[in-house]
N, CA, C and O atoms as a MOPAC input file, in Angstrom:
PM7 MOZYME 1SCF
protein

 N      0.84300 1    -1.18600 1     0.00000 1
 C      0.00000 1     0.00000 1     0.00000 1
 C      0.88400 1     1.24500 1     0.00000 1
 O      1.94000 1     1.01300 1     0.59000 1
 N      0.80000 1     2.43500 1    -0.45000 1
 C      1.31100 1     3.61900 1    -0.58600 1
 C      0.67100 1     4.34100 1     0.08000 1
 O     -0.53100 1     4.34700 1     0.34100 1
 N      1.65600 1     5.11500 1     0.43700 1
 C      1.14700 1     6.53100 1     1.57200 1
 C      1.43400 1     7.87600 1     0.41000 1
 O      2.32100 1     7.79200 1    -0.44000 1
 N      0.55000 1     9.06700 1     0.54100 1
 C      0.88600 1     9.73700 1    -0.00200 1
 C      0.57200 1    11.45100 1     0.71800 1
 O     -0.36200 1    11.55200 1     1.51300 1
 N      1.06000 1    12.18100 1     0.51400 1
 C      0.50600 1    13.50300 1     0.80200 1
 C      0.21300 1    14.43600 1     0.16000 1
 O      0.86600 1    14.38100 1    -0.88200 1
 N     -0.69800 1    15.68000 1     0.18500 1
 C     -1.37900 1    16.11900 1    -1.05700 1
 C     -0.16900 1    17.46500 1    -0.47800 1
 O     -0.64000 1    18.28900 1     0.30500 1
 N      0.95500 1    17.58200 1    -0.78700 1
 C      1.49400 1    18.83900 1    -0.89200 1
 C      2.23500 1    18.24500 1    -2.44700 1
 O      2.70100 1    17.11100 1    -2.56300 1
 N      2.21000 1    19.39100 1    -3.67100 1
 C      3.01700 1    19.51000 1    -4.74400 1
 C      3.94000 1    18.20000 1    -5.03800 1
 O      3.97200 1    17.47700 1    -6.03300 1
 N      4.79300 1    18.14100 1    -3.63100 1
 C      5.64200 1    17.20800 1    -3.95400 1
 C      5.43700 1    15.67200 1    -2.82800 1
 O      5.47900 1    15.71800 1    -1.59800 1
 N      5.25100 1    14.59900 1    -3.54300 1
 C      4.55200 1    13.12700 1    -2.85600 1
 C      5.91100 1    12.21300 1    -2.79100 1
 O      6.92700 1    12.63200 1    -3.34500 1
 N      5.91100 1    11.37100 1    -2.33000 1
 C      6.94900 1    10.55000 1    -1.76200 1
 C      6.23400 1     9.18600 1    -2.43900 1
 O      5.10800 1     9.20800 1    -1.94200 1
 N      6.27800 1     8.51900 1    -2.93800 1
 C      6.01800 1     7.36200 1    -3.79400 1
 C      6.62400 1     6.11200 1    -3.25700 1
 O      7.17400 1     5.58800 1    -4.22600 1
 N      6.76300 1     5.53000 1    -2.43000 1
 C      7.29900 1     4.53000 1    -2.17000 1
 C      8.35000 1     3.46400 1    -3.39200 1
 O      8.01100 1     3.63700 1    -4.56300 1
 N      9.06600 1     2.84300 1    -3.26000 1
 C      9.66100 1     2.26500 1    -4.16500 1
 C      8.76900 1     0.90000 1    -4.93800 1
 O      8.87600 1     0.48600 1    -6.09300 1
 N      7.90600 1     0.42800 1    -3.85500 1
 C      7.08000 1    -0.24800 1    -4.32200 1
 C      5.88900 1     0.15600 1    -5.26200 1
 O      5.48300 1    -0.66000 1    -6.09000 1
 N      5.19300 1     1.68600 1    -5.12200 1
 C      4.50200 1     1.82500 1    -6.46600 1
 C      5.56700 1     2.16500 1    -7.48900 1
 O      5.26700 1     2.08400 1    -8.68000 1
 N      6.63400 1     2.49000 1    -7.17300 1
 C      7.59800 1     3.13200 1    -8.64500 1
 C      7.34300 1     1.58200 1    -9.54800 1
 O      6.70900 1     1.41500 1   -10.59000 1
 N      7.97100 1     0.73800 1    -8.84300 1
 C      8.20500 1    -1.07400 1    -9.37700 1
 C      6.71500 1    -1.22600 1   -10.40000 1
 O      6.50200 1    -1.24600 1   -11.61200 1
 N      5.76900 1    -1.32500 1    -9.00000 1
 C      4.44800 1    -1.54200 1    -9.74800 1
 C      4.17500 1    -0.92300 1   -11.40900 1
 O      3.79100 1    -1.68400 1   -12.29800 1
 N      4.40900 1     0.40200 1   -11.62700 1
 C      4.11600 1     1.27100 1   -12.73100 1
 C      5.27300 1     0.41600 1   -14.11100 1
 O      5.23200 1     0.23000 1   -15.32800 1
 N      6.14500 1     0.13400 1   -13.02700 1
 C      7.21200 1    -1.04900 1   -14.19500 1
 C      6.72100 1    -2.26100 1   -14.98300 1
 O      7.20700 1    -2.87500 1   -15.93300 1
 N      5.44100 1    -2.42300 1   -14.17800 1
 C      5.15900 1    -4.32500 1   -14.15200 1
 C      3.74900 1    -3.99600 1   -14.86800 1
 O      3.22600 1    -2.88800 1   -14.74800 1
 N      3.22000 1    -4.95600 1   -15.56200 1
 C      2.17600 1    -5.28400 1   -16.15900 1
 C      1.05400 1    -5.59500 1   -15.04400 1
 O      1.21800 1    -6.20900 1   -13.99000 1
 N     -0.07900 1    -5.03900 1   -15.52400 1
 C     -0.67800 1    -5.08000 1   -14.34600 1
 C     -1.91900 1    -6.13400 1   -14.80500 1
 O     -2.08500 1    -6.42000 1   -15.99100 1
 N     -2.51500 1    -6.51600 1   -14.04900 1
 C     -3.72900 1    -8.26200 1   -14.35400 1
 C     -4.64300 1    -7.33900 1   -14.12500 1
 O     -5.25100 1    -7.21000 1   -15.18800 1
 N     -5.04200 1    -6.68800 1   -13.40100 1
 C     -6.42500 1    -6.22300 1   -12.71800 1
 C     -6.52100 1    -4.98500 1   -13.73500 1
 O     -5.69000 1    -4.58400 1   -14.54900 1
 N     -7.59600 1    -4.58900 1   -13.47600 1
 C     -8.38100 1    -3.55400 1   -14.20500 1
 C     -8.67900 1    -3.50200 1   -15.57400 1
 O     -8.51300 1    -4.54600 1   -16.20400 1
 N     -9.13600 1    -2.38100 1   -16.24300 1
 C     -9.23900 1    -2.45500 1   -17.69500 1
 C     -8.94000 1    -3.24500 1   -18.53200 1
 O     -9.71200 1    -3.89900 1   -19.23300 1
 N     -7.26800 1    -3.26100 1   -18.53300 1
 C     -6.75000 1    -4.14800 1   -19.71500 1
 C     -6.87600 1    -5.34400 1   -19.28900 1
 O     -7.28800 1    -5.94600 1   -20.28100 1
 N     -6.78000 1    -6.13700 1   -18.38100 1
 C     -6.71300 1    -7.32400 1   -17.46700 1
 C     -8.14000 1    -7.98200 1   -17.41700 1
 O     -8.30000 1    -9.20100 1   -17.47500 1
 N     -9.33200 1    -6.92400 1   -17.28600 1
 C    -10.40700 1    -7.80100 1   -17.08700 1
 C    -11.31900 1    -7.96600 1   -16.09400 1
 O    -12.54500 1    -8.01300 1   -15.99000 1
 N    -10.12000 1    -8.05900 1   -15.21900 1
 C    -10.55400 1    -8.32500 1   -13.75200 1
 C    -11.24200 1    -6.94700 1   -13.39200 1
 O    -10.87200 1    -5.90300 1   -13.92800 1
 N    -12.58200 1    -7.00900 1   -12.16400 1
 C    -12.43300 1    -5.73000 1   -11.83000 1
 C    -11.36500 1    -5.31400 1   -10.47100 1
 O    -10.74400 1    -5.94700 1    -9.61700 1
 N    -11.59600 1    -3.63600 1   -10.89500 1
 C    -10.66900 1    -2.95100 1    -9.54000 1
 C    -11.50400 1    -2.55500 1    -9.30600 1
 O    -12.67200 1    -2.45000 1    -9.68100 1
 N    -10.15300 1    -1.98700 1    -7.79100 1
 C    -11.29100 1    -1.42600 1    -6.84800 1
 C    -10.50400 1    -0.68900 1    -6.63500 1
 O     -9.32600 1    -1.04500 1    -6.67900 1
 N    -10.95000 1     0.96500 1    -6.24000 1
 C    -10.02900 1     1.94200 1    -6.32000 1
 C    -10.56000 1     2.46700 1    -4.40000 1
 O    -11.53500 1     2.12400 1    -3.73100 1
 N     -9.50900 1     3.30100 1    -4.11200 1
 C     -9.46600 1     3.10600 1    -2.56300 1
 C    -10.51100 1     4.32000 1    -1.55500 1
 O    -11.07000 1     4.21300 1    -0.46300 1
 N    -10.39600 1     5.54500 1    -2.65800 1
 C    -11.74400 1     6.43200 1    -2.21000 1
 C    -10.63100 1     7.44700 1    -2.11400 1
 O    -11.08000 1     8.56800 1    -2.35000 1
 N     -9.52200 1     7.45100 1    -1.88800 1
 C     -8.02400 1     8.22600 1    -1.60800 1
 C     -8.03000 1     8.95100 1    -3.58200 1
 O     -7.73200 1     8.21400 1    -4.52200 1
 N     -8.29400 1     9.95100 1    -3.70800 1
 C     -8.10300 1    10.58600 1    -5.10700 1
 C     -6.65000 1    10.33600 1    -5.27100 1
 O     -6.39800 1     9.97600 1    -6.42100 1
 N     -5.38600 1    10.42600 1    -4.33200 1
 C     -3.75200 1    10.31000 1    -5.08300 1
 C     -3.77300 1     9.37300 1    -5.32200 1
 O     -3.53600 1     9.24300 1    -6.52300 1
 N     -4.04000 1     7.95300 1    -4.55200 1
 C     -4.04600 1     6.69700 1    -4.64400 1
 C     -4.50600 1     6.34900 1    -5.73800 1
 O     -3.85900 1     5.60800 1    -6.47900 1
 N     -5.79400 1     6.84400 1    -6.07800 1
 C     -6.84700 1     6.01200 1    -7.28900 1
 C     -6.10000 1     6.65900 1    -8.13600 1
 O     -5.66600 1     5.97100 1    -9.06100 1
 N     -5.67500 1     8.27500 1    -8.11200 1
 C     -4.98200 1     8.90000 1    -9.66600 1
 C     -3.46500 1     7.49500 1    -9.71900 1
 O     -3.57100 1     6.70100 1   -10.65400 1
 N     -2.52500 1     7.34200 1    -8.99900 1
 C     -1.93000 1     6.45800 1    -9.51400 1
 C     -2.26000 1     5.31000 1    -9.95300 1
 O     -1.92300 1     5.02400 1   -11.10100 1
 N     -2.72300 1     4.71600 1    -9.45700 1
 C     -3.50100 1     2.96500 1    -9.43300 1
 C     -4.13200 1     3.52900 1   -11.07500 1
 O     -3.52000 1     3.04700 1   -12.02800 1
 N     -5.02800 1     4.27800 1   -11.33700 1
 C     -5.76800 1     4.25300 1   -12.57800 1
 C     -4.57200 1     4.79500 1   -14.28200 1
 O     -4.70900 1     4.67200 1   -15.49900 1
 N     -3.68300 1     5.28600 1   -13.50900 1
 C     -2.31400 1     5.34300 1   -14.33300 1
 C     -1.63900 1     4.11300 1   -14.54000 1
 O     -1.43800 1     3.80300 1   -15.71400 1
 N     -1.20800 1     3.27200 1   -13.56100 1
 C     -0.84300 1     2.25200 1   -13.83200 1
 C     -1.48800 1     1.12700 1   -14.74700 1
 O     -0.89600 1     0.32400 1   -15.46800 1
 N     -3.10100 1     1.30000 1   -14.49700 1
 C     -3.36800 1     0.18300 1   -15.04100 1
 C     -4.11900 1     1.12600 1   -16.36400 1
 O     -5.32000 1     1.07500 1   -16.62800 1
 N     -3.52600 1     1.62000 1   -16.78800 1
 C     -4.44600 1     2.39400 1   -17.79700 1
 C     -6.14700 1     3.13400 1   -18.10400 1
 O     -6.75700 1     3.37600 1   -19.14500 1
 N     -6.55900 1     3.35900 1   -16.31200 1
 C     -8.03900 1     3.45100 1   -16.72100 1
 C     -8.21000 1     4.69500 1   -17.38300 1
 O     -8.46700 1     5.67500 1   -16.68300 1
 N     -8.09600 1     4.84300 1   -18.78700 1
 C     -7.97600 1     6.95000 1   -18.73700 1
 C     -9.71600 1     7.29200 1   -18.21800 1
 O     -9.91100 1     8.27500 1   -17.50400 1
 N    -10.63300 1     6.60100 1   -18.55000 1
 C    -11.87300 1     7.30700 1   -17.71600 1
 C    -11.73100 1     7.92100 1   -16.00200 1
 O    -12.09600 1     9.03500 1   -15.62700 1
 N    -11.10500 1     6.85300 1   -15.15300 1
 C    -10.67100 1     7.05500 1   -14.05600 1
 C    -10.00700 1     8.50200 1   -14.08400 1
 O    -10.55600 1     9.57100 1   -13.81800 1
 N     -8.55800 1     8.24900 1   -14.51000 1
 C     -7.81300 1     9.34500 1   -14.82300 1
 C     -8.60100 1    10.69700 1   -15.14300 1
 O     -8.68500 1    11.75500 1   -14.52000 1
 N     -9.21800 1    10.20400 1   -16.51200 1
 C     -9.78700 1    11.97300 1   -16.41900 1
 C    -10.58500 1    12.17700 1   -15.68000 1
 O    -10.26100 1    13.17300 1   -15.03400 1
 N    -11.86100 1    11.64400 1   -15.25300 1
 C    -12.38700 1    11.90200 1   -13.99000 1
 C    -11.79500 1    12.80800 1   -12.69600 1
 O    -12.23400 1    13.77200 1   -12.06800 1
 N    -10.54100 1    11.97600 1   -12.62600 1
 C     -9.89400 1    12.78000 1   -10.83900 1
 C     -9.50400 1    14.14600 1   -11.63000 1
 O    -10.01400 1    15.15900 1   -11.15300 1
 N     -8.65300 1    14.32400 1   -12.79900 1
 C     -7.99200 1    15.42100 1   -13.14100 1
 C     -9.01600 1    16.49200 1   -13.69100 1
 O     -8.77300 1    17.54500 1   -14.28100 1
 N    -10.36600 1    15.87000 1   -13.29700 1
 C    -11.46300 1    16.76500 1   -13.86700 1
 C    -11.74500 1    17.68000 1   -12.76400 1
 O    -11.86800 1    18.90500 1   -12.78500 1
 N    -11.84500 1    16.61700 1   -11.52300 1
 C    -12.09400 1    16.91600 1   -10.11100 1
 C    -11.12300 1    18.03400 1    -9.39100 1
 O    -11.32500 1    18.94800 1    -8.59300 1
 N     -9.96800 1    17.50700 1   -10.06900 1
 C     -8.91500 1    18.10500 1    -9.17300 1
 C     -7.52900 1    18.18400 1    -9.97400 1
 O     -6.67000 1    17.33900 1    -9.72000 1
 N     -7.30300 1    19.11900 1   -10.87900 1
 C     -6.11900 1    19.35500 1   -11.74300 1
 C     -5.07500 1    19.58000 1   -11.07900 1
 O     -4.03600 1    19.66200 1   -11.73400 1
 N     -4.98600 1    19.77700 1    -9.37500 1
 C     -3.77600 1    20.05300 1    -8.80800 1
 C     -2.80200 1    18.45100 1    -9.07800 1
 O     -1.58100 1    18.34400 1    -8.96200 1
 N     -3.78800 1    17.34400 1    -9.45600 1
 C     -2.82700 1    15.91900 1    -9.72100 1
 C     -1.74800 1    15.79000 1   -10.62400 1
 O     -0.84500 1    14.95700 1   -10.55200 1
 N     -1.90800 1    16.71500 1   -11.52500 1
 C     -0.98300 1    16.64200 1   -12.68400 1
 C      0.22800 1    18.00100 1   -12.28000 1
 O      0.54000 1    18.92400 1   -13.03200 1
 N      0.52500 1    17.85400 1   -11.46400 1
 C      1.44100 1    18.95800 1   -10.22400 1
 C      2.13900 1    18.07900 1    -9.12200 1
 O      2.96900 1    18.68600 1    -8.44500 1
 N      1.95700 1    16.85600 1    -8.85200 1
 C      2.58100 1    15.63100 1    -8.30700 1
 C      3.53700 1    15.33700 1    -8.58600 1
 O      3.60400 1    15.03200 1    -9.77700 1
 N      4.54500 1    15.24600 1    -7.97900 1
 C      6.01700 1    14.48400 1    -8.25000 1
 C      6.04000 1    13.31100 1    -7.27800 1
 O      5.22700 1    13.27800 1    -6.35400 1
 N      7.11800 1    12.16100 1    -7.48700 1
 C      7.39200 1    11.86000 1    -6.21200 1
 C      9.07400 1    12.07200 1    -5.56500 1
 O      9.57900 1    13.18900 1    -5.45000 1
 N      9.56400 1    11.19100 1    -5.30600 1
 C     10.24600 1    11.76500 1    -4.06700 1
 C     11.71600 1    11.81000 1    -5.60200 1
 O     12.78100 1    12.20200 1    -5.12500 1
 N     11.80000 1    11.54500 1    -6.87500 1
 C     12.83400 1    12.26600 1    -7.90600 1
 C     12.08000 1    12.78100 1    -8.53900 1
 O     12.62700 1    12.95000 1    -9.62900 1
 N     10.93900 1    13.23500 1    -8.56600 1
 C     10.38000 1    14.04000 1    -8.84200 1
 C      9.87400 1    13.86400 1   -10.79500 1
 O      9.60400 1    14.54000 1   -11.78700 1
 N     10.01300 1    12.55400 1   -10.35300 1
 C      8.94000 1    12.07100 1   -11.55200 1
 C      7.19800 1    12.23700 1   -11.92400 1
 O      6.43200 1    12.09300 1   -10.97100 1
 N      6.81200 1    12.43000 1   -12.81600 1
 C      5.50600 1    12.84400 1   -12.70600 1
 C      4.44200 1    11.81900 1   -13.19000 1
 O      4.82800 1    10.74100 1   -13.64300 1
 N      3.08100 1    12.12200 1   -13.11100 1
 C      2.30000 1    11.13500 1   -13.73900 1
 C      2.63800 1    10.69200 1   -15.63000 1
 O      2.33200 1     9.64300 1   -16.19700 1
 N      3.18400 1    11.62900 1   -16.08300 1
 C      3.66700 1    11.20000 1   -17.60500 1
 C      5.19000 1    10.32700 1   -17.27500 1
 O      5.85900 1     9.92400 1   -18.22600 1
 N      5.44200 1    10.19700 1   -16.46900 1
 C      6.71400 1     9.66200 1   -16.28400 1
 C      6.46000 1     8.11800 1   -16.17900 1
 O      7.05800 1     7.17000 1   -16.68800 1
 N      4.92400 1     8.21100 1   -15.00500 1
 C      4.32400 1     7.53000 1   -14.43100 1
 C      4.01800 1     6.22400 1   -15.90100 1
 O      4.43300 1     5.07200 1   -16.01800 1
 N      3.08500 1     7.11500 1   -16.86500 1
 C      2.23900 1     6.69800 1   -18.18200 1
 C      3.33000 1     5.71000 1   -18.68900 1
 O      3.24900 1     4.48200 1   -18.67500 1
 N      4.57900 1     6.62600 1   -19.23500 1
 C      5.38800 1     6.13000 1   -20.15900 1
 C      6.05100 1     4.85900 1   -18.91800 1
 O      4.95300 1     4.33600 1   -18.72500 1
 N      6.56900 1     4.42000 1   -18.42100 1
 C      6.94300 1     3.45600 1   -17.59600 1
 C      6.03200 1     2.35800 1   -17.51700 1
 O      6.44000 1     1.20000 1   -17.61000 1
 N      4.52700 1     2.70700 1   -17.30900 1
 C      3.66000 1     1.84600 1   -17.47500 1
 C      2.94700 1     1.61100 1   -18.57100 1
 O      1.76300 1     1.27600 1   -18.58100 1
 N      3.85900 1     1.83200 1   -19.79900 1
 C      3.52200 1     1.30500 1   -20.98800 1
 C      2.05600 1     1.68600 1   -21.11200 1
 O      1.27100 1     0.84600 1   -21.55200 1
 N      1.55600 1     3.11100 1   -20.69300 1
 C      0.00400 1     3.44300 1   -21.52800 1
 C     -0.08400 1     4.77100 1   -22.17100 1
 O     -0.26100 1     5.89500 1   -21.70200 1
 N      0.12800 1     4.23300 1   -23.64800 1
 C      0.26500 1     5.21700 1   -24.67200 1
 C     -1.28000 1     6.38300 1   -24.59200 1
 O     -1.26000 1     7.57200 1   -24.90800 1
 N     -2.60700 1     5.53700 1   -24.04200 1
 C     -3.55900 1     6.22000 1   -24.00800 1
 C     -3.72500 1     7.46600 1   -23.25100 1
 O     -4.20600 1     8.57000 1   -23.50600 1
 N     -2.93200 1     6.69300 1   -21.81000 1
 C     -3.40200 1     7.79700 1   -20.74900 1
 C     -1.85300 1     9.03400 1   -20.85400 1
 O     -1.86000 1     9.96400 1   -20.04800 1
 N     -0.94800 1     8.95000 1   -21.60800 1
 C      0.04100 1     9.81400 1   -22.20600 1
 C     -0.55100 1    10.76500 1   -23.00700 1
 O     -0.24000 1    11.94100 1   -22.81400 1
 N     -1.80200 1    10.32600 1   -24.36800 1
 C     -2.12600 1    11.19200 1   -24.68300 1
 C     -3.32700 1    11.71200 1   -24.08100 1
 O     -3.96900 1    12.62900 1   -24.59300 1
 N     -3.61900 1    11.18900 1   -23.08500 1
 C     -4.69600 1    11.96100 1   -22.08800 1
 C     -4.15000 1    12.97700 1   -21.38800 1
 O     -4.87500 1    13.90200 1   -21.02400 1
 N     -3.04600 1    12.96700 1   -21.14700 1
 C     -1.91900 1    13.89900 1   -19.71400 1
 C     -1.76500 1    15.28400 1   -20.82300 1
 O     -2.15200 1    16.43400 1   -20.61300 1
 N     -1.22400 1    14.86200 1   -21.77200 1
 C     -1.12700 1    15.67800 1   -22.86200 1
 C     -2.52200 1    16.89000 1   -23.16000 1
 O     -2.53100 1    18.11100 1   -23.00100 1
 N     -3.45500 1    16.08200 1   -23.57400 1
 C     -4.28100 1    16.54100 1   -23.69100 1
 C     -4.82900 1    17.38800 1   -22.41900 1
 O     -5.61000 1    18.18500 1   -22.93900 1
 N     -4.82500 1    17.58000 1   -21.29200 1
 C     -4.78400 1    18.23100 1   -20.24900 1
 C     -4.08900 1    19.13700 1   -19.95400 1
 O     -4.29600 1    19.86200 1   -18.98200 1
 N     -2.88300 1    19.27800 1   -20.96500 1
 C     -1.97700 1    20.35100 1   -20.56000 1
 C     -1.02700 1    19.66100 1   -19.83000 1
 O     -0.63700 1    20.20700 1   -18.79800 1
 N     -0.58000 1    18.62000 1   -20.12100 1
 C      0.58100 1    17.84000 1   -19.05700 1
 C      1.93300 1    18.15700 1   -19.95300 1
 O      1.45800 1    18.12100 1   -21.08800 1
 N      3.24200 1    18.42600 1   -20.09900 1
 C      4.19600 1    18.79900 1   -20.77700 1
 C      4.80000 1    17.00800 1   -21.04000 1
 O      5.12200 1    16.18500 1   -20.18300 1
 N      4.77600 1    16.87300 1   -22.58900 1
 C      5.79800 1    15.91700 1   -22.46200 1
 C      6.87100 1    15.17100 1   -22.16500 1
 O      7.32400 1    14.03800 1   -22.00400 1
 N      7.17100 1    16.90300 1   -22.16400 1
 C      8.75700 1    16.88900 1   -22.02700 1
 C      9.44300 1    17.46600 1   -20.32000 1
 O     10.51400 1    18.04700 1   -20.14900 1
 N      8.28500 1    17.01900 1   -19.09500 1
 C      8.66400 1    17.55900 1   -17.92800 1
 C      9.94400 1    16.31900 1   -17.81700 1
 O     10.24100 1    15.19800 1   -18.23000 1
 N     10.50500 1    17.61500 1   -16.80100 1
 C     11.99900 1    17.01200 1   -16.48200 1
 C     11.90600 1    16.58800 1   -14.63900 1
 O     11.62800 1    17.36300 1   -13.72500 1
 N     12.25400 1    15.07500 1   -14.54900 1
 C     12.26600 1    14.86300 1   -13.23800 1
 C     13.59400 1    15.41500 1   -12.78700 1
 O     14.31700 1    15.88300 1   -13.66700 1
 N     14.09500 1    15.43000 1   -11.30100 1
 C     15.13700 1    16.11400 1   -10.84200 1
 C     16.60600 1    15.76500 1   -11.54500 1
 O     17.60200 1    16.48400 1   -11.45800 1
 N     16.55600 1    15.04800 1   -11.95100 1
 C     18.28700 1    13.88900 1   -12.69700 1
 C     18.20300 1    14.77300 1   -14.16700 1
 O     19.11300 1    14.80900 1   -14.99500 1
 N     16.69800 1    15.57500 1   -14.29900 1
 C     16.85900 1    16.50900 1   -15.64900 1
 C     16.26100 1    15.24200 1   -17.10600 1
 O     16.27400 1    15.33300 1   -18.33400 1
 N     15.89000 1    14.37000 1   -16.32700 1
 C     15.26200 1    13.14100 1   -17.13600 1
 C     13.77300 1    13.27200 1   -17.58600 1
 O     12.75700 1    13.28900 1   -16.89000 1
 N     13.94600 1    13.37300 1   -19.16100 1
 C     12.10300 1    13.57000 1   -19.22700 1
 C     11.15300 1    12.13100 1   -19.29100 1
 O     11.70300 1    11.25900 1   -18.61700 1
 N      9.85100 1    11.64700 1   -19.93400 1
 C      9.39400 1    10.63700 1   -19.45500 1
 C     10.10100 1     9.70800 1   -20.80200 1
 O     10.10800 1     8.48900 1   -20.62600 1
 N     10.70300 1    10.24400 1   -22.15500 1
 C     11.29800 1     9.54800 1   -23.01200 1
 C     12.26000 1     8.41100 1   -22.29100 1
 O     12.28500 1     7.18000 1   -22.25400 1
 N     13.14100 1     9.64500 1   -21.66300 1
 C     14.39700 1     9.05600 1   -21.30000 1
 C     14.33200 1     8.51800 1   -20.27000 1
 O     15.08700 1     7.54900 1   -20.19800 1
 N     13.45200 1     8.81000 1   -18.96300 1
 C     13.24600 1     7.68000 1   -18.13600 1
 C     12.92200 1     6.21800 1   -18.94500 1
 O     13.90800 1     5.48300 1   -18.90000 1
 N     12.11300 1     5.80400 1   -19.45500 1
 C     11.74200 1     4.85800 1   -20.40100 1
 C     12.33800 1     4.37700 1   -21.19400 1
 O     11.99600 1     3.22700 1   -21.47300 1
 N     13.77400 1     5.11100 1   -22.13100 1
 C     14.51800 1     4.25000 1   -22.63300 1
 C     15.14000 1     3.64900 1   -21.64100 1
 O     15.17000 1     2.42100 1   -21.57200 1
 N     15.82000 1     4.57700 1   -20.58300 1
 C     16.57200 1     4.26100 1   -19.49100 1
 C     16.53700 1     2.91100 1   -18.69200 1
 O     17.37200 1     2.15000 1   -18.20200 1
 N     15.28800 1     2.97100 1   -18.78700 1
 C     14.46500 1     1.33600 1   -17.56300 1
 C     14.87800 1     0.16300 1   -18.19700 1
 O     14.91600 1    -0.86800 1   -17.52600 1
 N     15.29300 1     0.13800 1   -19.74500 1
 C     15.36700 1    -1.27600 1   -20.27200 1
 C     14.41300 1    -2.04900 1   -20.80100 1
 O     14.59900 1    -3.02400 1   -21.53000 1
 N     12.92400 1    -1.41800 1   -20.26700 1
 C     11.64100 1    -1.79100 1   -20.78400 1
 C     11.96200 1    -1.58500 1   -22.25200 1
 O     12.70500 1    -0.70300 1   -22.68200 1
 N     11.21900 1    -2.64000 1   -23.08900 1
 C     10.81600 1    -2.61300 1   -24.57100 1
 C      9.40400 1    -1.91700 1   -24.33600 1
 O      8.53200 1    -2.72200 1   -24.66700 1
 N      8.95400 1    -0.93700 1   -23.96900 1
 C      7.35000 1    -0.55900 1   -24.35300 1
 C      7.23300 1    -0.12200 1   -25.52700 1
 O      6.49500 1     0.86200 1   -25.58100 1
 N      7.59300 1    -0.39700 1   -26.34700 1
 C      7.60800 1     0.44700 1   -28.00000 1
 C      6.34800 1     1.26600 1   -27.71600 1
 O      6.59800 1     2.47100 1   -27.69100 1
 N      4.66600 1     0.86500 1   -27.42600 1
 C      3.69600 1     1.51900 1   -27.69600 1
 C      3.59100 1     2.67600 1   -26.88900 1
 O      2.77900 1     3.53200 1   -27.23900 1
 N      4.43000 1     2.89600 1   -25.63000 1
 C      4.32600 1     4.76500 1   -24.87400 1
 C      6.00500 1     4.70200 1   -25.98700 1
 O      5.87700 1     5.14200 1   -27.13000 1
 N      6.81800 1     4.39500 1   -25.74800 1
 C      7.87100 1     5.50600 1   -26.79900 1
 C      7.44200 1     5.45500 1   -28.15400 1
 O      8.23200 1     6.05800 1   -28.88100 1
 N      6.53400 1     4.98300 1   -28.72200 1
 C      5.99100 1     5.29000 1   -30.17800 1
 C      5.39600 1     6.71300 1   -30.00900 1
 O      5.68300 1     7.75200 1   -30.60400 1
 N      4.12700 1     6.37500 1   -28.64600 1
 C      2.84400 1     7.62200 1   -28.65000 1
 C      3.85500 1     8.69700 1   -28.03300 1
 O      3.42200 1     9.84900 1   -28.05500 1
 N      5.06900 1     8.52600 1   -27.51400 1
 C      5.90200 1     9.88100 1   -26.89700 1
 C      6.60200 1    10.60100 1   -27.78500 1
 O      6.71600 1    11.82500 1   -27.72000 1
 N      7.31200 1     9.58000 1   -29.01900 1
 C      8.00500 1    10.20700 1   -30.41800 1
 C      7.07400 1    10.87600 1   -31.05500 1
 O      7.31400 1    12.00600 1   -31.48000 1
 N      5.74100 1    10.22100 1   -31.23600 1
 C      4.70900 1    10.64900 1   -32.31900 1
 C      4.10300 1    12.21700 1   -32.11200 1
 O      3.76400 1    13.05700 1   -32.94600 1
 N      4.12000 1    12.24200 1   -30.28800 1
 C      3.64800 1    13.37400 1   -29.53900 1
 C      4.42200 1    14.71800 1   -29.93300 1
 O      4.03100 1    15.86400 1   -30.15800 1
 N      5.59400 1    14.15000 1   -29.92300 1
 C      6.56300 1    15.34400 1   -30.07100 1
 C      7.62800 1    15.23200 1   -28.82500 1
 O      8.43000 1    16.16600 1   -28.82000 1
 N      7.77900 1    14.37100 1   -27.87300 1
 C      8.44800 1    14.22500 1   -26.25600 1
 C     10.53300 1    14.14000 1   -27.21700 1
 O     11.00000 1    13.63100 1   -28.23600 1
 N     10.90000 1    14.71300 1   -26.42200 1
 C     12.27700 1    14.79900 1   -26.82000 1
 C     13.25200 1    13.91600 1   -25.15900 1
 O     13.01500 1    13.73100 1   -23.96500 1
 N     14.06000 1    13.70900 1   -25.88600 1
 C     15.29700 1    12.93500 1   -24.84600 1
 C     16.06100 1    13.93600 1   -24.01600 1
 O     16.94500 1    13.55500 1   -23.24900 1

């Protein structure tokens, strides 16, 4: 479980960073249903990870201060997208006014986090090249 706090900058545990790495079974793409926790930071990550963009836009409808979240390197929810391989909810962040090209603290945008990881996601670095996201 993740703890989070609603000031600008959130502390992410190492265990959701992992999670956003890993393919997820539950929700949307998976099938299974979720269950989201009633916590808006919580559900905005959890619905990033597993790609729900309805979820997603929902909270960022509610509450645009989400897309203003870092965690503790100050990676963001597009950092979040591209890591968890969802080209959809990338061009959802986008579409909100999310910058492609935000830079976590190492000066790393969500391209280069993502080549960086070793992940093959071709489909977020396709929708991040196609977007316009630079290295």
């Amino acid at each position: 479980m993740c703890l989070f706090s609603r000031t600008a900058r959130f502390a992410l545990p190492l265990l959701c960073l992992t999670l956003f790495a890993v393919s997820c079974a539950d929700g949307p793409q998976g099938g299974s249903p979720l269950k989201y926790s009633g916590d808006p930071v919580a559900d905005f990550v959890t619905a990033l990870r597993v790609g729900d963009t309805g979820k997603v836009e929902r909270l960022i409808d509610s509450d645009p201060s989400l897309l203003k979240l870092t965690d503790e390197q100050g990676q963001t929810a597009m950092h979040y997208a591209a890591l968890g391989n969802q080209p959809r909810v990338i061009a959802l962040l986008k579409d909100k006014g999310m910058d492609l090209n935000v830079r976590d603290f190492e000066g790393r945008t969500p391209l280069t986090v993502l080549e960086d990881s070793g992940f093959r996601y071709e489909e977020a670095r396709d929708a991040l090249l196609k977007m316009g996201a630079q290295r």
